[in-house]
C-alpha positions in Angstrom: 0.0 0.0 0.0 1.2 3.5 -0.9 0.6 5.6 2.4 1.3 9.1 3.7 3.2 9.8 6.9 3.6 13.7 7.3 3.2 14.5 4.0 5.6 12.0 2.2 4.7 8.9 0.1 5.9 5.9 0.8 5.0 2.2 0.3 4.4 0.4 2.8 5.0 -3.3 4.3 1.2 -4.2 5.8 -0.6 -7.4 6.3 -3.7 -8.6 8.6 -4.0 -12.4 9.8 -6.9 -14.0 11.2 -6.1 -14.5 15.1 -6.1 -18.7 14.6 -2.7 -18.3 12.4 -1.0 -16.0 14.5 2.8 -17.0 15.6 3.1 -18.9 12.6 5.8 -17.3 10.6 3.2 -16.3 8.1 3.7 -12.6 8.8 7.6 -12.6 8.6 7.5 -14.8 5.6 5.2 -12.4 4.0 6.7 -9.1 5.0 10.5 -10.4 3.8 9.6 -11.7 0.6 7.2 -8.7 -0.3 10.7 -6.3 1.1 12.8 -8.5 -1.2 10.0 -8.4 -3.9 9.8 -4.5 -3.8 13.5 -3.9 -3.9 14.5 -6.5 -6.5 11.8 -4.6 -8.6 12.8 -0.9 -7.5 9.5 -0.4 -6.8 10.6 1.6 -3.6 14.1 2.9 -2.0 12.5 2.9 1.9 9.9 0.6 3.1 7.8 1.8 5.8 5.7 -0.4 8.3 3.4 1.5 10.2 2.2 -0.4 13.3 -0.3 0.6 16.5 2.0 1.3 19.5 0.8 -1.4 21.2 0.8 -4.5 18.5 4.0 -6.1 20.0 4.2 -8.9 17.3 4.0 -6.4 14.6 7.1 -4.4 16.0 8.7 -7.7 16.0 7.9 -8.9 12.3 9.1 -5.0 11.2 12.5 -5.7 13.4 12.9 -9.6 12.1 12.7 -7.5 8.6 15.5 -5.4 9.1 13.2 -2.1 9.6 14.3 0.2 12.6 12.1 2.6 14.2 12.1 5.8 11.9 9.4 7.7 14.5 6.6 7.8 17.1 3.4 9.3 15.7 0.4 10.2 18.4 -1.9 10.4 16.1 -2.3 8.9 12.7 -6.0 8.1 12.0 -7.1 8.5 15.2 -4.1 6.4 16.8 -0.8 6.7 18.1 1.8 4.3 15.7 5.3 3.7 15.5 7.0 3.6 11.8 9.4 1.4 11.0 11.7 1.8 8.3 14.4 0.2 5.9 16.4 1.4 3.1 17.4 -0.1 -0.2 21.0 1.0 0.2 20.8 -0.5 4.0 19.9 -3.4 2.8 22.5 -3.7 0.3 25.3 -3.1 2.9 24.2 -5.8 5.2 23.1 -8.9 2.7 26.9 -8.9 1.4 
C-alpha cells in the first residue's frame, strides 16, 4: 500500500491475519519476501511499516525485517503508531 506519513509517500510493508494463524511465521514470511520483492523490482528505495503502538508482534515482524524505528506518531487516524523503516542501500550493505 502506498501511504502518507507527514506529507511523504511511501509504500508500505502491511498485512492482517486471522487471530487462529498467529505466531506462525506467516507474517515474517510475507513481510521479507514482499521487502525483497519491492527492492529486486525498484518499486521503492524505503519501506515503511506503520504499526499501532501497542501491536507487540508487529514491531517484532518489522525488526525480524531489518526495519528500525524511523518515528513515534500520536496520532495517525485517530491512533498513536510507531514507523518502521528500511532502506534499499541499508539493505545492500548488510546482505553482502
Amino acid at each position: 500500500m502506498v501511504q502518507t506519513v507527514e506529507g511523504k509517500e511511501y509504500l508500505e510493508i502491511g498485512y492482517s491475519i486471522l487471530p487462529e494463524y498467529w505466531n506462525q511465521g506467516y507474517a515474517s514470511e510475507a513481510s521479507q519476501k514482499c521487502k525483497e520483492f519491492a527492492f529486486e523490482n525498484n518499486l521503492a528505495d524505503t519501506l515503511i511499516s506503520i504499526v499501532n503502538k501497542d501491536n507487540i508482534q508487529s514491531e517484532k515482524v518489522a525488526i525480524k525485517n531489518g526495519m528500525i524505528l524511523e518515528k513515534k506518531i500520536n496520532n495517525y487516524g485517530g491512533h498513536p503508531v510507531n514507523v518502521f523503516k528500511i532502506e534499499k542501500v541499508n539493505e545492500l550493505d548488510t546482505s553482502a
